[in-house]
N, C-alpha and C positions, 0 to 999 in steps of 0.2 A: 090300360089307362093308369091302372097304379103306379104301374112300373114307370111310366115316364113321367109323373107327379114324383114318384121317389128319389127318380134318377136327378131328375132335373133340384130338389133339395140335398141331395148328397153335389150336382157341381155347384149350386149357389155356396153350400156350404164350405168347402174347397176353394173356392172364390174372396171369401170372406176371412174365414178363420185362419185358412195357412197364411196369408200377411201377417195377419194379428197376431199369431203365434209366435211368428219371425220375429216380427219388432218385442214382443214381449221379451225373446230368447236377447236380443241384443240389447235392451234394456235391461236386463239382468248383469248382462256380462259388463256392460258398460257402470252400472251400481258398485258391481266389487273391485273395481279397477279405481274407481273415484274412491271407496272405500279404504281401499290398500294406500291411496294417493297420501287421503286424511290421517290414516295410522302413522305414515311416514314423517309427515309433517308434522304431527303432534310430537315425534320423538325429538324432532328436530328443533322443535322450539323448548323441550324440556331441556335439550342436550345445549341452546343457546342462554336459557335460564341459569342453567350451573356455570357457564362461562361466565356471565356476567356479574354471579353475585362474589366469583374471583376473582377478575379485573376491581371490584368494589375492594374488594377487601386491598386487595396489594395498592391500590389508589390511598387507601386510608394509610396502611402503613407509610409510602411515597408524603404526603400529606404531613404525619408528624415528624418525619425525619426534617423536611422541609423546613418546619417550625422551630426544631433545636435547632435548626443552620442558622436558622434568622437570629434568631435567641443567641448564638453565641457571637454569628458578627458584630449584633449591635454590642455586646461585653469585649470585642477586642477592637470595635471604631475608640468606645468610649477608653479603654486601655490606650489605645495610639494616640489618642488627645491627651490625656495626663500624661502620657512620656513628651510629647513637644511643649504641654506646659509648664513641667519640670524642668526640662534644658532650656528654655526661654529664659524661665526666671532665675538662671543661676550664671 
């Protein structure tokens, strides 16, 4: 009588717990995998972070070059008007 009260708790138990164990095991594996995912991605957005803050910078530079162009056309528009206003008036 014990013995098939025992048996019969050792197959409920084998019934029960070897799933639960399964899925724990692949819920594990499936954690470090998402894990490894996350690590990745964090590099990648540090490794996207440094790019950007150098596209910033050469945009800046690009930017004030930009400004002495402007700056020097409008000193040689106003140049090319005093030379036609000089030949005009002479």
């Amino acid at each position: 009588m014990w013995a098939g009260a025992l048996s019969a708790i050792i197959a409920f138990a084998k019934l029960v717990v070897s799933p639960f164990l399964s899925a724990i095991k692949k819920n594990n594996t499936t954690n470090e995998l998402l894990q490894k995912a996350v690590e990745a991605l964090t590099r990648d957005l540090k490794d996207m972070q440094k790019d950007r803050e150098y596209v910033h910078k050469i945009l800046e530079k690009h930017e004030e070059r930009i400004d002495r162009n402007a700056d020097g056309i409008l000193v040689h528009t106003e140049q090319i008007k005093t030379l036609f206003n000089d030949k005009r008036g002479k």
